[in-house]
C-alpha positions as CSV (number, residue, x, y, z in Angstrom):
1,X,36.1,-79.5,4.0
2,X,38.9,-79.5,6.7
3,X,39.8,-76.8,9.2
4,X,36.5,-75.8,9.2
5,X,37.9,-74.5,5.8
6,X,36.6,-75.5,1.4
7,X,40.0,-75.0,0.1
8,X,40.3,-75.4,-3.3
9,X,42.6,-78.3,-4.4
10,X,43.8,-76.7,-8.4
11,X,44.1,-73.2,-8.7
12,X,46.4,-71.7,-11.9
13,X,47.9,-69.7,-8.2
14,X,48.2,-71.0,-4.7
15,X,48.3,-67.8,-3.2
16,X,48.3,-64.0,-3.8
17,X,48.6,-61.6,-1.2
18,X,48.4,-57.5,-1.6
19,X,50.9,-54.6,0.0
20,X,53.1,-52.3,0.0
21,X,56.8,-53.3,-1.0
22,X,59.1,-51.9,0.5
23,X,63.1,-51.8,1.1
24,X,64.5,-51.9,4.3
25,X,67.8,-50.5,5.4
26,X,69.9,-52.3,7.7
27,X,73.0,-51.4,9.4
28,X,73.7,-54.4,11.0
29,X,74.6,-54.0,14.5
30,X,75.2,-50.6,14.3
31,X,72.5,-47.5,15.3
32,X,71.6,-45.7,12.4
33,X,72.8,-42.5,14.1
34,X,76.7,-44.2,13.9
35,X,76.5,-46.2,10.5
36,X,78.3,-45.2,7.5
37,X,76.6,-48.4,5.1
38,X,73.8,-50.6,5.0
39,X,72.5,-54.2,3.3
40,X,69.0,-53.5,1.6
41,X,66.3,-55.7,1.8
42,X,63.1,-55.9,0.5
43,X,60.2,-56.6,2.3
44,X,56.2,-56.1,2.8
45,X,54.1,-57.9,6.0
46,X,52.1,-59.4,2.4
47,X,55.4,-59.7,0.4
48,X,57.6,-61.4,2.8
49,X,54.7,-64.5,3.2
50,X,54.3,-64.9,-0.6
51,X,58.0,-64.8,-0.5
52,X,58.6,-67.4,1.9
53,X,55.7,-69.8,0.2
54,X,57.6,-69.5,-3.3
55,X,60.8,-69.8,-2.5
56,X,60.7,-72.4,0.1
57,X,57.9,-74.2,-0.1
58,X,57.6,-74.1,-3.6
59,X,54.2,-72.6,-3.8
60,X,52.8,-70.3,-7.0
61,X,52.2,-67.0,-5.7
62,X,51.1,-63.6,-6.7
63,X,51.7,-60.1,-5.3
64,X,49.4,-57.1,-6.0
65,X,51.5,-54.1,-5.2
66,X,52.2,-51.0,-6.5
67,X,55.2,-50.3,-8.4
68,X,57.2,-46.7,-8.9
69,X,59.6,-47.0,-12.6
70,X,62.5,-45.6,-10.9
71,X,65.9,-47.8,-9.6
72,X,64.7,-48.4,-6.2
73,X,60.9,-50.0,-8.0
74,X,63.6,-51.6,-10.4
75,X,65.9,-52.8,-7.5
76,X,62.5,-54.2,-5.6
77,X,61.1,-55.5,-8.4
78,X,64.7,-57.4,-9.3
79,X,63.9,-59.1,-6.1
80,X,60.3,-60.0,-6.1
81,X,61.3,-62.0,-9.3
82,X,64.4,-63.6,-8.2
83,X,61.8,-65.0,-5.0
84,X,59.7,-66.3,-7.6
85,X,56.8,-64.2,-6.8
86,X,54.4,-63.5,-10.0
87,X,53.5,-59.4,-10.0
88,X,50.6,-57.7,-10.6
89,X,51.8,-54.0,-10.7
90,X,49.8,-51.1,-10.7
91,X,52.6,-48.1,-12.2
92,X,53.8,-45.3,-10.9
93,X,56.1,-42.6,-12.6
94,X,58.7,-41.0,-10.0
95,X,59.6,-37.1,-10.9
96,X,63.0,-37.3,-10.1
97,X,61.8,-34.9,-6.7
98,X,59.3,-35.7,-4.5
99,X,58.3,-39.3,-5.7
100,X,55.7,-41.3,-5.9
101,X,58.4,-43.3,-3.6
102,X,58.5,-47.0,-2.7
103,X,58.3,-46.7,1.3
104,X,61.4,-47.0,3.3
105,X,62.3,-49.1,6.4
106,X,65.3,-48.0,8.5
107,X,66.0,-51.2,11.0
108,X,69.4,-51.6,13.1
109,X,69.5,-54.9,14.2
110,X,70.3,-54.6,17.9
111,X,72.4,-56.6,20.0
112,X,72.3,-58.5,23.3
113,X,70.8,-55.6,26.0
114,X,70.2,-52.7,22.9
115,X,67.0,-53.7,21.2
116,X,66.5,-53.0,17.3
117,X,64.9,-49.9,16.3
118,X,62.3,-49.3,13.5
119,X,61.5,-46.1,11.7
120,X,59.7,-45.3,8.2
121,X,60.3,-42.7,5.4
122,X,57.0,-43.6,3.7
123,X,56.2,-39.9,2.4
124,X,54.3,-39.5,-1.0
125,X,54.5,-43.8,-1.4
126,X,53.1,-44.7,-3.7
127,X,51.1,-47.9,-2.2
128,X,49.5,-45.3,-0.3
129,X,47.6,-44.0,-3.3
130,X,46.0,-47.2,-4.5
131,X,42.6,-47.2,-5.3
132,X,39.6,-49.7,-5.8
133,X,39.7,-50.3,-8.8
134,X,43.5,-50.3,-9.6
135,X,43.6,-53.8,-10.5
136,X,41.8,-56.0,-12.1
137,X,40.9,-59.1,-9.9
138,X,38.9,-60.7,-12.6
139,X,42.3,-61.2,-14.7
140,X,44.2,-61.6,-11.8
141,X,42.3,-64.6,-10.2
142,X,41.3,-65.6,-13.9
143,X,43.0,-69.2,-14.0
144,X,42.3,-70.0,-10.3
145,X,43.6,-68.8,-6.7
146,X,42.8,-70.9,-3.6
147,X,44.4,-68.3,-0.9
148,X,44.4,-64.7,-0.6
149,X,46.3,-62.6,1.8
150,X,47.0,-59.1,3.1
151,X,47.3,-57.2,5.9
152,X,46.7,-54.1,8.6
153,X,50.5,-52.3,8.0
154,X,48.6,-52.0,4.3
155,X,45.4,-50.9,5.5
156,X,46.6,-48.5,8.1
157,X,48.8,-46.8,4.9
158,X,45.4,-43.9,3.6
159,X,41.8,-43.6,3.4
160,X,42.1,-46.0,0.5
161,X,43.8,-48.6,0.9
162,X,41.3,-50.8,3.4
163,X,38.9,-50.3,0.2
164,X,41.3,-52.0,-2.0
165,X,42.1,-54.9,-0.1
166,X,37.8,-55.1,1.1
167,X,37.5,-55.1,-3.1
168,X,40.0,-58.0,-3.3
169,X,38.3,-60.3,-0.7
170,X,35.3,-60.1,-2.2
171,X,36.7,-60.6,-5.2
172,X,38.8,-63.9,-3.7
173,X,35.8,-65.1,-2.3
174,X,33.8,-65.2,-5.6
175,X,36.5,-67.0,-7.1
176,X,36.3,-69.7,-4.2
177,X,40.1,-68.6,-2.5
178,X,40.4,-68.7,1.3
179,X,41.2,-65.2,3.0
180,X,43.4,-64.4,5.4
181,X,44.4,-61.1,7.2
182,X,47.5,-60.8,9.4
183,X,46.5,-57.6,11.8
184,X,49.9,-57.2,12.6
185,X,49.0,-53.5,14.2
186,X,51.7,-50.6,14.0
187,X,50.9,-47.9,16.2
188,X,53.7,-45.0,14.4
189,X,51.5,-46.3,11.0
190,X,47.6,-45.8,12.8
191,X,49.0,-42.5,15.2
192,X,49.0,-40.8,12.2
193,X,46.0,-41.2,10.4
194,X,43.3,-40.7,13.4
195,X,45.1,-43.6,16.0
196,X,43.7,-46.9,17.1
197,X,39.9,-45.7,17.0
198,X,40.3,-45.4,13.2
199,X,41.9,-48.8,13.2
200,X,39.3,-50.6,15.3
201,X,36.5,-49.2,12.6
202,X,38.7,-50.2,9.8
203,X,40.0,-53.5,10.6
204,X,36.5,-54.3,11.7
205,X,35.1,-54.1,8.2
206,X,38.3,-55.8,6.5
207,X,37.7,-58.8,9.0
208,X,34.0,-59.4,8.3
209,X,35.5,-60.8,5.4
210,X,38.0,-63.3,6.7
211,X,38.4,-66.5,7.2
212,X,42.2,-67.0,9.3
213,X,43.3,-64.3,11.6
214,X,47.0,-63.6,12.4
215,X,47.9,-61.5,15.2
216,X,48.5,-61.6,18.7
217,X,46.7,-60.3,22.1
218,X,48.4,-57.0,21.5
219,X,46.7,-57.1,17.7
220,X,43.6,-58.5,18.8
221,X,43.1,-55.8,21.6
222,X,44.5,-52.6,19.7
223,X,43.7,-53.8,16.2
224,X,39.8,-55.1,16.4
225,X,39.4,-53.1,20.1
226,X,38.8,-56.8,22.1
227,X,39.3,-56.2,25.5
228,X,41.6,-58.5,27.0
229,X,40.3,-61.3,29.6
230,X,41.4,-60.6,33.4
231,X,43.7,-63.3,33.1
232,X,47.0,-62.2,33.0
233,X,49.4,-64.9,31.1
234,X,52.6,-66.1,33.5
235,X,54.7,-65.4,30.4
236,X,55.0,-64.6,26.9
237,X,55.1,-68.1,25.9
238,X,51.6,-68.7,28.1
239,X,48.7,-69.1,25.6
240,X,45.9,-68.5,28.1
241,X,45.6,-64.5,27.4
242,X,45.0,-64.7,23.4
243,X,43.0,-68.1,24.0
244,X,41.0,-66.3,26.6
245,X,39.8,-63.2,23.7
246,X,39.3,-65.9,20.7
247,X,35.6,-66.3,22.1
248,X,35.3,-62.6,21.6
249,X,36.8,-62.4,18.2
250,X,34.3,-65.3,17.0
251,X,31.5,-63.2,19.0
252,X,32.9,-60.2,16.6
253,X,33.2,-62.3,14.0
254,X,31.6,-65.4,13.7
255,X,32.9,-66.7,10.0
256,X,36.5,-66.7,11.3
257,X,37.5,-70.2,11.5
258,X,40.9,-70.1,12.6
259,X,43.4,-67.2,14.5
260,X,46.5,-68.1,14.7
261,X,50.2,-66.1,16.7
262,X,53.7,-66.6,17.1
263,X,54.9,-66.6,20.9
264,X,57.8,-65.2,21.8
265,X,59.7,-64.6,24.9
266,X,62.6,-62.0,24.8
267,X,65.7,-62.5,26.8
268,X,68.0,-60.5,25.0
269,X,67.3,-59.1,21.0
270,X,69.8,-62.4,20.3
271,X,68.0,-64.7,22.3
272,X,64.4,-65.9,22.4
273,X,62.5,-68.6,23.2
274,X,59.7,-69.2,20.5
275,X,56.7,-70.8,20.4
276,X,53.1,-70.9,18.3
277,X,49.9,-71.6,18.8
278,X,46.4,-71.6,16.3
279,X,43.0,-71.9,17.4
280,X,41.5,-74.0,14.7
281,X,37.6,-74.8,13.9
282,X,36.9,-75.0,17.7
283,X,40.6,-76.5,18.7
284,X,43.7,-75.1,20.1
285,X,47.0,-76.5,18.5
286,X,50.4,-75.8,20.3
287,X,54.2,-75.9,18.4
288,X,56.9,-76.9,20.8
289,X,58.7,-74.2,22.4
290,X,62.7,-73.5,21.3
291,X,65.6,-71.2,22.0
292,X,66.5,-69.2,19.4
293,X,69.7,-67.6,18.7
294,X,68.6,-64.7,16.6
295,X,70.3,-63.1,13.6
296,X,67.7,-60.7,12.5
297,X,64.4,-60.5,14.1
298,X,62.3,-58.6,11.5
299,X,59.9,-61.3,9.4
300,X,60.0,-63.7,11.7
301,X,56.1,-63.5,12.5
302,X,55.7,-64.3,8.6
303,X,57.8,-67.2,8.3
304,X,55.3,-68.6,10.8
305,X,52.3,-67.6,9.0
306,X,53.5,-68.3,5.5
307,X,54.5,-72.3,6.9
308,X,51.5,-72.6,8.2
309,X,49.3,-71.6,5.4
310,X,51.7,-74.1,3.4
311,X,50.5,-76.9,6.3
312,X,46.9,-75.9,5.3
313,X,47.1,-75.4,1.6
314,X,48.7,-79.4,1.6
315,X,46.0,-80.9,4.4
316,X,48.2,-81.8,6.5
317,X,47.2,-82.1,10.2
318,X,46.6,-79.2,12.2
319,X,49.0,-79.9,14.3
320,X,52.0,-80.3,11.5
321,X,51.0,-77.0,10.0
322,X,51.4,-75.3,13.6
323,X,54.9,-76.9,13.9
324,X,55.9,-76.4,10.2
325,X,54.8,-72.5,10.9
326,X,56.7,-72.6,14.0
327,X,59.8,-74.0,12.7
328,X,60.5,-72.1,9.6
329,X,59.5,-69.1,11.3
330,X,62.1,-69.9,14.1
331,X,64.7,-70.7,10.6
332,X,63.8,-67.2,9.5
333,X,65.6,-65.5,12.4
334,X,68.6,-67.2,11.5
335,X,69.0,-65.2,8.3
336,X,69.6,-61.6,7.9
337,X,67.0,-59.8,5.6
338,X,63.2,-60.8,5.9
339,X,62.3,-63.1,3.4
340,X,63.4,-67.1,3.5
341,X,66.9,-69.0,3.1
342,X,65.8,-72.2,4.3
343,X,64.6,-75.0,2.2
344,X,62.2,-77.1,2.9
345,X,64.1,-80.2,3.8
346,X,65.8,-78.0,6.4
347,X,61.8,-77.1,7.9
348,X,60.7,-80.0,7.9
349,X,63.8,-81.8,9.6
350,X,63.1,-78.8,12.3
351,X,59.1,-79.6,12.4
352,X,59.9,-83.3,12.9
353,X,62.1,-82.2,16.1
354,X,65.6,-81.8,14.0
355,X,68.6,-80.6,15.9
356,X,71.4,-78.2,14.7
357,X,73.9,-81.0,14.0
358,X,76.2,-80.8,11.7
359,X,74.6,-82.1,8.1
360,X,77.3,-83.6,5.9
């Protein structure tokens, strides 16, 4: 046991997380209101961190989704592959009208004093309409699975979808995987679908069952309804205000082992300074802090999380899974897109305290 955590050491998968996929259209630097073309990303909070553990870090994953037979399921779906991500579809057929539609993210990018905008088109989608029962865990965690993930953007999407991912965890937990949730709270997803008193009921019953937390003192406060403590942090990059509610959390929840955020202080959307922390079996752990020189933002949160699990899943120290978390999250903003380009020479050069020198 390490980490306060019984992580399995052979599992047929490392990881499988469940979520919507989506695609994300991005204009660059321009406001969608002014753009005349777009790259297309895919993404998902769950996607993007089995994503970033394949193709990186060189992980076997899995991702429970749903998937709608039309080109934009076949353009996602193109991609999921091509990150080396194993799927476990549940079908949709699209009418040629209305859907079943995979869920679409329109995101500028911002620049300097113009922050980047996020808005959804994720009418009739079909991740929406998954069920308990959609999947079949058995089969899916048949040869082995030592981490499961998935998150609040999923479980805020219908009445249903916190059932599915509750049947998954138990599910994960009978095969002897680790659970993790990421809270990562969206108000525009919860405002419509009875706002943060719905989520506080529902994330409350989806983290009984998990064993690392992701999210920050916002998710914390808004997603499980923790007030915060009276201690106002100096700065963004100041632990003390989400070490101050972890007490609460384990009150909340006492099986939760470790919680674990990104910290970031904006100066302009191209430039942050970035930082992590993880409170871990009683300990708190602290990455360095950097400057960033962003590119793109959006994903950044789960290049931290998805190098960190990686630290865990290998028993490294706590301390070199905070700084490999931090550093290939801090990588992630360097790309456009929300899903890896580093490799994981390059995260571990930057964990070890790398610089940006030339490499020939």
């Amino acid at each position: 046991m390490k980490y306060g955590l019984n992580i399995l050491q052979e599992g047929a998968l490392d990881f499988v997380s469940l979520g919507a996929l989506v695609h994300r259209l991005d204009p660059g630097i321009i406001p969608f209101r002014k753009a005349t073309e777009c790259q297309i990303h895919t993404s998902g909070g769950e996607f993007n961190v089995a994503a970033n553990l394949s193709d990186c870090f060189r992980m076997r994953t899995g991702m429970a989704s749903a998937m709608v037979d039309y080109p934009i399921g076949d353009l996602i779906a193109e991609r999921v592959r091509a990150m080396g991500v194993k799927p476990f579809y549940k079908h949709f057929k699209h009418d040629g009208v209305n859907g079943p539609n995979m869920a679409t993210v329109y995101s500028d990018r911002g620049h300097g004093v113009r922050a980047p905008v996020v808005f959804y088109n994720r009418c009739n989608e079909a991740a929406a309409q998954l069920k308990p029962g959609d999947f079949n865990w058995k089969s899916i965690f048949a040869g082995g699975v030592r981490w499961f993930h998935s998150g609040g953007i999923f479980a805020a999407l219908s009445p249903t979808t916190s059932d599915v991912i509750i049947e998954a965890m138990t599910a994960a937990k009978a095969a002897g995987a680790i659970v993790s949730f990421d809270l990562n709270y969206r108000a525009k997803l919860w405002n419509i679908s009875g706002g943060q008193d719905r989520a506080v009921a529902v994330l409350d019953r989806i983290v009984k069952n998990v064993d690392v937390l992701v999210g920050n003192e916002e998710d914390l406060q808004l997603g499980l309804g923790i007030p915060g403590p009276e201690v106002a942090a100096k700065s963004k990059l100041d632990p003390s205000t989400f070490l101050g509610m972890i007490d609460k959390v384990i009150k909340k929840h006492p099986q939760v082992k470790i919680v674990a955020t990104t910290l970031r202080e904006v100066h302009s959307t191209n430039r942050h300074t970035w930082g992590a922390v993880a409170w871990i079996d009683g300990k708190t752990y602290m990455a360095p802090t950097c400057e960033l020189d962003v590119i793109d933002r959006v994903g950044g949160g789960d290049g931290y999380a998805a190098g960190f699990f990686y630290g865990l899943l290998t028993g490294q120290s706590p301390e070199d899974a905070v700084k490999l978390g931090w550093a290939h999250g801090a990588l992630l903003t360097t790309f456009p897109g929300d899903t890896t380009m580093a490799t994981l020479e390059q995260v571990q050069a930057l964990a070890q305290g790398g610089s940006a020198r030339i490499q020939r």
